[in-house]
Backbone as XML, in Angstrom:
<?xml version="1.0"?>
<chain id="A" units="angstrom">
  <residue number="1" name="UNK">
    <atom name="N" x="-36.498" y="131.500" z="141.980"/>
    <atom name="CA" x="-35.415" y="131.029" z="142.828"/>
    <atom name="C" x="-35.904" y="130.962" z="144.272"/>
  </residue>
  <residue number="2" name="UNK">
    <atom name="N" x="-35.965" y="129.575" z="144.761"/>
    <atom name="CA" x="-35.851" y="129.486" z="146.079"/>
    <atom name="C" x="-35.379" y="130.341" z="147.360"/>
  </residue>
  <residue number="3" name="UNK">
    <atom name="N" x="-36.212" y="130.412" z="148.474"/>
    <atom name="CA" x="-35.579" y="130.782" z="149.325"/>
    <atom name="C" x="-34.622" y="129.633" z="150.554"/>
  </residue>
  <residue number="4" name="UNK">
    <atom name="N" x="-33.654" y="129.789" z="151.380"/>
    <atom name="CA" x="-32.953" y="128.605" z="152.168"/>
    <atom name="C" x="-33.670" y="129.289" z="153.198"/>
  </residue>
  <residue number="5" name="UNK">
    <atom name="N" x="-34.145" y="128.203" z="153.912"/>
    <atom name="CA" x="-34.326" y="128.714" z="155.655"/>
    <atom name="C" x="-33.797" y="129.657" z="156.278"/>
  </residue>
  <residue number="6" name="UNK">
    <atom name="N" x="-32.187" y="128.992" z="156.146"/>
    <atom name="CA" x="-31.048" y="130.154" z="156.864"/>
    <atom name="C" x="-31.137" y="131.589" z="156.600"/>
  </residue>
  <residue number="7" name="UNK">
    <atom name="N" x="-31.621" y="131.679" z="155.024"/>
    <atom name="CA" x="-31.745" y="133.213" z="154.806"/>
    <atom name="C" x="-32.681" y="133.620" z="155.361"/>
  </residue>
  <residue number="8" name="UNK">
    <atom name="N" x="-33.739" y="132.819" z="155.686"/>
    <atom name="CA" x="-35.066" y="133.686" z="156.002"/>
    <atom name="C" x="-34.717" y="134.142" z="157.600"/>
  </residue>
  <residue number="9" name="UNK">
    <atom name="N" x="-34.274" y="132.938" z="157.926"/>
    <atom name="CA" x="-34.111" y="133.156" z="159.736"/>
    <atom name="C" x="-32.965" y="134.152" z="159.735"/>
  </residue>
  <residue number="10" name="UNK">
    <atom name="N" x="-31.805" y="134.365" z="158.929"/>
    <atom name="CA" x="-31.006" y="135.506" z="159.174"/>
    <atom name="C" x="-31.474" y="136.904" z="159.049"/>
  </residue>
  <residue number="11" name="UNK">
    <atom name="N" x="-32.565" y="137.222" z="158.062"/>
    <atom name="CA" x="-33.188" y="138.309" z="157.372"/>
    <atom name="C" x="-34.063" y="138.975" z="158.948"/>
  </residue>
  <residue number="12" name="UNK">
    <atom name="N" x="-34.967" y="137.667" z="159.483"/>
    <atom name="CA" x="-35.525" y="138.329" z="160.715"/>
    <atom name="C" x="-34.765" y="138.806" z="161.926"/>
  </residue>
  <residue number="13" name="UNK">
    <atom name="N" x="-33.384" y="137.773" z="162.121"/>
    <atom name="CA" x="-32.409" y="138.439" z="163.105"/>
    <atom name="C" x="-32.338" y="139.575" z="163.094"/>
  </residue>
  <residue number="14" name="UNK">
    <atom name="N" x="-32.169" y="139.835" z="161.304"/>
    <atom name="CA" x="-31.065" y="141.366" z="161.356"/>
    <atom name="C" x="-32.198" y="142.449" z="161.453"/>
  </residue>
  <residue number="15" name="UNK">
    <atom name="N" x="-33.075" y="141.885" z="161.612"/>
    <atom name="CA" x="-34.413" y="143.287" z="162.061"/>
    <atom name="C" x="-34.521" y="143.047" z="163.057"/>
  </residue>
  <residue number="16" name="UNK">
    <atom name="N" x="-34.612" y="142.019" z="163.803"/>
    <atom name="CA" x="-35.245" y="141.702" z="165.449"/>
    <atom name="C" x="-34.230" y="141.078" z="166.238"/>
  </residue>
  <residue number="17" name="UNK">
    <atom name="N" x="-32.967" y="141.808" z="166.351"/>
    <atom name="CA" x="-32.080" y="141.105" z="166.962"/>
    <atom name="C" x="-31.938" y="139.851" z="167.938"/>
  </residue>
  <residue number="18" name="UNK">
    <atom name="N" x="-32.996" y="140.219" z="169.191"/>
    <atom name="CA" x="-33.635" y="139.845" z="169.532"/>
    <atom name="C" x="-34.077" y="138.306" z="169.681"/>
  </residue>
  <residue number="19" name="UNK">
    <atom name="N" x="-34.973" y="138.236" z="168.669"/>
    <atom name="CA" x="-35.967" y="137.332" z="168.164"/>
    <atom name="C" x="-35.350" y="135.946" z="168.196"/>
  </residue>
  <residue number="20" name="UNK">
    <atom name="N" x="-35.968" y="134.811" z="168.583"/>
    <atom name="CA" x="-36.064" y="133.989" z="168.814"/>
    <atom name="C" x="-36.584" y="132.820" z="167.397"/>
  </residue>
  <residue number="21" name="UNK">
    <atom name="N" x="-36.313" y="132.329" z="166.779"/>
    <atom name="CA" x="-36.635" y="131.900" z="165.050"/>
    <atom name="C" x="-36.279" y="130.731" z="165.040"/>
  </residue>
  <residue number="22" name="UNK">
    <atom name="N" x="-37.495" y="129.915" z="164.906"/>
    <atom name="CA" x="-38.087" y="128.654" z="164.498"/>
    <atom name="C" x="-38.262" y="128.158" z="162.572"/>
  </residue>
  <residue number="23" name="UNK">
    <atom name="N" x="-37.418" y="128.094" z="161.754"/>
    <atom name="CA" x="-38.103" y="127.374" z="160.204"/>
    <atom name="C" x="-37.870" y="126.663" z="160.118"/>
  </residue>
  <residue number="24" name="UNK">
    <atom name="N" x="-39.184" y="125.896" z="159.322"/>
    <atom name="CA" x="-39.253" y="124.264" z="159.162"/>
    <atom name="C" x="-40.344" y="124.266" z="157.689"/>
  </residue>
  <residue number="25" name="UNK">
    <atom name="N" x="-39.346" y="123.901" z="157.041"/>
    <atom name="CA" x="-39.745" y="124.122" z="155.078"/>
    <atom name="C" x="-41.154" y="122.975" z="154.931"/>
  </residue>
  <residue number="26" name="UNK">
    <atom name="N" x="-42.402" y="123.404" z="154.695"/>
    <atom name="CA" x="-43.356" y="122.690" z="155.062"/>
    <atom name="C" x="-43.398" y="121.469" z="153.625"/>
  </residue>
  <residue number="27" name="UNK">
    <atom name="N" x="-43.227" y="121.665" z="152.183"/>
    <atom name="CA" x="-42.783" y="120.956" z="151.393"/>
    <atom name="C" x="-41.806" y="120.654" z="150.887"/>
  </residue>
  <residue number="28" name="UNK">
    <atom name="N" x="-40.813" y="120.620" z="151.274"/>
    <atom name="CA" x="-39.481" y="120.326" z="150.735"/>
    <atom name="C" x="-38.995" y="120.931" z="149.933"/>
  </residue>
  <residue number="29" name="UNK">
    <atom name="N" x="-39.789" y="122.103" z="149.063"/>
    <atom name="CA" x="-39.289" y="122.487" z="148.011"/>
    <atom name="C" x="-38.632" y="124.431" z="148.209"/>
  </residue>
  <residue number="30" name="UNK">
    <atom name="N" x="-38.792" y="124.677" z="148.977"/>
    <atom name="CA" x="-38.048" y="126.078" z="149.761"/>
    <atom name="C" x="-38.629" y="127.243" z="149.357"/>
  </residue>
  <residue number="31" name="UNK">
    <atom name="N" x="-39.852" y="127.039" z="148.943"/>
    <atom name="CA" x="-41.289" y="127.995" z="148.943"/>
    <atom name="C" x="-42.505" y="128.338" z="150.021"/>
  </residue>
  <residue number="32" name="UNK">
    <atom name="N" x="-42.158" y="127.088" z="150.786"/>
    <atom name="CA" x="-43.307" y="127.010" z="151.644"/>
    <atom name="C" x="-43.188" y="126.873" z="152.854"/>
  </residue>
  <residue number="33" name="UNK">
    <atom name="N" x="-43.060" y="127.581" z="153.972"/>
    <atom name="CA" x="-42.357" y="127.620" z="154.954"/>
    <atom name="C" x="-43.370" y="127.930" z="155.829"/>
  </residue>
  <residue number="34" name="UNK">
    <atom name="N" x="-42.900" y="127.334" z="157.126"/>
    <atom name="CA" x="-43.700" y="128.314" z="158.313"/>
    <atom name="C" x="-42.675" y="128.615" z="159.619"/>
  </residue>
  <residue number="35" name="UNK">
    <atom name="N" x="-43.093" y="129.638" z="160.205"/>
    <atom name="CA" x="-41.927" y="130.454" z="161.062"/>
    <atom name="C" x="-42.625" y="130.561" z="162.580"/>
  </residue>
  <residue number="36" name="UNK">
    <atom name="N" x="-41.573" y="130.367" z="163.553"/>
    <atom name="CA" x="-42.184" y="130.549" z="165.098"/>
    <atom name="C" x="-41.128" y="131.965" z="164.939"/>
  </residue>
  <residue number="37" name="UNK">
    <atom name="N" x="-41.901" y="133.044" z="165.248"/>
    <atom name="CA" x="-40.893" y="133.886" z="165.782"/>
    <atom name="C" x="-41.313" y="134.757" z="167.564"/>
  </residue>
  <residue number="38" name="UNK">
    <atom name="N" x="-40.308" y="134.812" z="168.020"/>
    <atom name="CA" x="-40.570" y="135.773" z="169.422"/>
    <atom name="C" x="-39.615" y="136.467" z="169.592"/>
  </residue>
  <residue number="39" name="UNK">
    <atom name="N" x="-40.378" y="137.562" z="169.921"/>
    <atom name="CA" x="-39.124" y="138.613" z="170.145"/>
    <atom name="C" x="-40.062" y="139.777" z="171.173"/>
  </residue>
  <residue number="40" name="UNK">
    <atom name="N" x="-39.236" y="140.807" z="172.041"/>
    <atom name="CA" x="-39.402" y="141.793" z="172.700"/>
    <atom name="C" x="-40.079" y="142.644" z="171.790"/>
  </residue>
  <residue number="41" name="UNK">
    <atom name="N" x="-40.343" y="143.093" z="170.753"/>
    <atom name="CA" x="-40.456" y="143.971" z="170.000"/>
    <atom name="C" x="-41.700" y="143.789" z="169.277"/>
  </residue>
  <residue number="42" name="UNK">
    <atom name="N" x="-42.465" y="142.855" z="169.831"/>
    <atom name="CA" x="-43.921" y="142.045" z="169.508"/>
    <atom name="C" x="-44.892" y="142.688" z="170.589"/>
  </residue>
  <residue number="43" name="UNK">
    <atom name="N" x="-44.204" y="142.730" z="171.887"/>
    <atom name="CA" x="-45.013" y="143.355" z="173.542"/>
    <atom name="C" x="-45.862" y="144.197" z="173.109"/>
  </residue>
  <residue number="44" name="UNK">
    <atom name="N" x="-46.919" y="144.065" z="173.180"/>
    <atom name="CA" x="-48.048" y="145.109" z="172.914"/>
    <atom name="C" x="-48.748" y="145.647" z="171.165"/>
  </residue>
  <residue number="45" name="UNK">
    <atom name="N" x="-48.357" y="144.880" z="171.050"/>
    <atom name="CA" x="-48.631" y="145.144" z="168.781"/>
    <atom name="C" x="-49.809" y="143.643" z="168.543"/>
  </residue>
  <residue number="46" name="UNK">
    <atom name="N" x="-50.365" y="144.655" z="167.949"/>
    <atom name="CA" x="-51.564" y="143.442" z="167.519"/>
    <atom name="C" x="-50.903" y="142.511" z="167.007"/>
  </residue>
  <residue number="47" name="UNK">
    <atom name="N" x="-51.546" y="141.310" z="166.332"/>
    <atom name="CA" x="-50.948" y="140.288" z="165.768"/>
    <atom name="C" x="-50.577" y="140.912" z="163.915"/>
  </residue>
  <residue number="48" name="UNK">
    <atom name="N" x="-51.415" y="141.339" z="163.589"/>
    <atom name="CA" x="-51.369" y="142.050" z="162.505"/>
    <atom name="C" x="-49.775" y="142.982" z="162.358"/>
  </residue>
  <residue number="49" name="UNK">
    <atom name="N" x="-49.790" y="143.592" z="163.444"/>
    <atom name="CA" x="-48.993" y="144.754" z="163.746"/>
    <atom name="C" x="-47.449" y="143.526" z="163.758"/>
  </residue>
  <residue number="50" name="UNK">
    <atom name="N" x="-47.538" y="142.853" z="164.444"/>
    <atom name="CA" x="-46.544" y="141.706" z="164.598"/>
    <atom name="C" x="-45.995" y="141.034" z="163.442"/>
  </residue>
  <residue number="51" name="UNK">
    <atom name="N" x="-46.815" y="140.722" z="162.710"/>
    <atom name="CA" x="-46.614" y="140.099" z="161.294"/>
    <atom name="C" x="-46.350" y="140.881" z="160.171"/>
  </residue>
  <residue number="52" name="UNK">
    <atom name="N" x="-46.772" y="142.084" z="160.408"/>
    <atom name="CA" x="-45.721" y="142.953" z="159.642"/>
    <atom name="C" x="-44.031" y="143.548" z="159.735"/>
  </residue>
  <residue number="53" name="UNK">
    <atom name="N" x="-44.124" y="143.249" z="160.804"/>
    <atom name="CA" x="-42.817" y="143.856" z="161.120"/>
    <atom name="C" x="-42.118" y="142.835" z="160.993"/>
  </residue>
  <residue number="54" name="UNK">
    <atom name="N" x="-42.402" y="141.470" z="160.812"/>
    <atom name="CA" x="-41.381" y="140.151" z="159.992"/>
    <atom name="C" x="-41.551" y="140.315" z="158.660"/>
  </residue>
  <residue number="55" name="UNK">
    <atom name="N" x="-42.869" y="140.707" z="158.076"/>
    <atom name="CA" x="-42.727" y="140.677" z="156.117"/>
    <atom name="C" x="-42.000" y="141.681" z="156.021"/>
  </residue>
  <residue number="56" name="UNK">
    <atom name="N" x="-42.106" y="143.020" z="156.284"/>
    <atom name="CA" x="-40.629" y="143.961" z="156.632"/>
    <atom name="C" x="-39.385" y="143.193" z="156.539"/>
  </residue>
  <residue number="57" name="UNK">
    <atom name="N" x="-38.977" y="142.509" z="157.268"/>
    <atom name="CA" x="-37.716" y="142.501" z="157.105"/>
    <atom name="C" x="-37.416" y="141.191" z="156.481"/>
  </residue>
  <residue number="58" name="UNK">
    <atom name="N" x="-38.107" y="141.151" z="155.550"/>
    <atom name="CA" x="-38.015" y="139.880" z="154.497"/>
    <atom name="C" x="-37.970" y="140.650" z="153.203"/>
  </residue>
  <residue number="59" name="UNK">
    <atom name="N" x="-37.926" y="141.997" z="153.111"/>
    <atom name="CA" x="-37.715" y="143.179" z="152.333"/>
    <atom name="C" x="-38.106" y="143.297" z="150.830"/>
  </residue>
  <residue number="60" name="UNK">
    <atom name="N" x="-39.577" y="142.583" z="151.103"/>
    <atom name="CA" x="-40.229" y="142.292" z="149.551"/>
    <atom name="C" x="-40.011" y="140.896" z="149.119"/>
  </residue>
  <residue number="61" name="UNK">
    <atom name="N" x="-39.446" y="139.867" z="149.534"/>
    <atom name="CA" x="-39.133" y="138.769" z="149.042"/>
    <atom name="C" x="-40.336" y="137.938" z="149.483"/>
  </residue>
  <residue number="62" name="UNK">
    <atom name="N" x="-41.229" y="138.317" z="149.957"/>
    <atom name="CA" x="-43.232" y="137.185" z="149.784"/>
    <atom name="C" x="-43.440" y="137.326" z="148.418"/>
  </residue>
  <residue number="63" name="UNK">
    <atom name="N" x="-43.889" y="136.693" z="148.371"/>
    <atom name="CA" x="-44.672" y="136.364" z="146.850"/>
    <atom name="C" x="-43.594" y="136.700" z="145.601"/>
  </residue>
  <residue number="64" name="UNK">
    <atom name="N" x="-42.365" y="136.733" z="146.332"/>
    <atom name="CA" x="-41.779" y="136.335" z="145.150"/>
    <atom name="C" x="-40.591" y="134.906" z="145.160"/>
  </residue>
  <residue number="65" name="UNK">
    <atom name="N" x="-39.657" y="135.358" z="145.599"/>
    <atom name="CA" x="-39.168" y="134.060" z="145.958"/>
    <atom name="C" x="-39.360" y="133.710" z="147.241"/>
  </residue>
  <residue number="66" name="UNK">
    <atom name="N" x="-39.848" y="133.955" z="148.141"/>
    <atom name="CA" x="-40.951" y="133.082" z="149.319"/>
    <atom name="C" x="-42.430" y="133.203" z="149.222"/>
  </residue>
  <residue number="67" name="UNK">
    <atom name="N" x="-42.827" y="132.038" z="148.445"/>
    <atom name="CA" x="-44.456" y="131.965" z="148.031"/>
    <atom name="C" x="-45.110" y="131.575" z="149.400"/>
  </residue>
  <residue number="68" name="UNK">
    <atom name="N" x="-45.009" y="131.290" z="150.463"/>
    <atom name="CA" x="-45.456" y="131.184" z="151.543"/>
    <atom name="C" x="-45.040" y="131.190" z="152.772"/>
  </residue>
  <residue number="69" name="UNK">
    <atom name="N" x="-45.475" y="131.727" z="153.954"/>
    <atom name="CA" x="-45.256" y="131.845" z="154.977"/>
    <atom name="C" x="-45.811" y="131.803" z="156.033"/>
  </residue>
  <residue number="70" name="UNK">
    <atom name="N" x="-46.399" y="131.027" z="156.731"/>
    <atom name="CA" x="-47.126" y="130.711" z="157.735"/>
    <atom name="C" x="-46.704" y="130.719" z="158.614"/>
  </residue>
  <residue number="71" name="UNK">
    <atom name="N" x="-47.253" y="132.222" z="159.603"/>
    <atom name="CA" x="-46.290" y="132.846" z="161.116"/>
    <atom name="C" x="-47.129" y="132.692" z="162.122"/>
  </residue>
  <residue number="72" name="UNK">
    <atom name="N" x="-46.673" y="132.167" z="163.303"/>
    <atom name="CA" x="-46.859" y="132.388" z="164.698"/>
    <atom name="C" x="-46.021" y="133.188" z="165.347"/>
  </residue>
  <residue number="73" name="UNK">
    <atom name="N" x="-46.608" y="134.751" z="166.027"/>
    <atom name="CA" x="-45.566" y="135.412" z="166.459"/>
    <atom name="C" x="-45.689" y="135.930" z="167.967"/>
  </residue>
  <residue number="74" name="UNK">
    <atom name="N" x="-45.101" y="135.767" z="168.741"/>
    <atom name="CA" x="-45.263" y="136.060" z="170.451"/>
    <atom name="C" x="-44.241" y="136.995" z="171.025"/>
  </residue>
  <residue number="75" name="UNK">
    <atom name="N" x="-44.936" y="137.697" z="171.868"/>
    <atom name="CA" x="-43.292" y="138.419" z="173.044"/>
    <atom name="C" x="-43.041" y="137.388" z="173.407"/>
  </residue>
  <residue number="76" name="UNK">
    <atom name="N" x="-41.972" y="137.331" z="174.422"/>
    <atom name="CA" x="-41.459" y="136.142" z="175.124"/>
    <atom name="C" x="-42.595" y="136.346" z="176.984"/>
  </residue>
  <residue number="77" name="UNK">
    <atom name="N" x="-42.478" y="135.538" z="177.017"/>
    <atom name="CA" x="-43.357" y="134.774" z="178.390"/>
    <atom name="C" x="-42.391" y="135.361" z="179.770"/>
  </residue>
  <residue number="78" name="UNK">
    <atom name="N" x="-42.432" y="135.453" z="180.181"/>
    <atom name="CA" x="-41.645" y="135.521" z="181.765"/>
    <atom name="C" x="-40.648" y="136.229" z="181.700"/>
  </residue>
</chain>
């Protein structure tokens, strides 16, 4: 079963209140996604460190019903 955008981008809200969330379903078919996220809570965390704390709050749902995810993740600028 598919994932919808909306869920994915709601799932990171409700961890990163915050956060700033970009999805755009890369094949049409609601497996394959890639995500802009920014948030305060990125400031100083490796990128590694960053990208976990979004598969976190996707709460096990990679590799199962979201087979892909391709993240860019930033604090905010200014």
């Amino acid at each position: 079963m598919a994932m919808q955008a909306r869920e994915i981008e709601a799932m990171i809200k409700e961890a990163l209140p915050d956060a700033k969330v970009e999805i755009r379903d890369l094949a049409g078919d609601g497996d394959h996604y890639s995500a802009i996220v920014v948030s305060e809570a990125f400031r100083g965390l490796t990128r590694v460190k960053q990208h976990q704390l979004v598969y976190n709050a996707l709460q096990g749902k990679m590799g199962g019903q979201l087979h892909a995810l391709a993240l860019q993740t930033s604090a905010p600028t200014s």
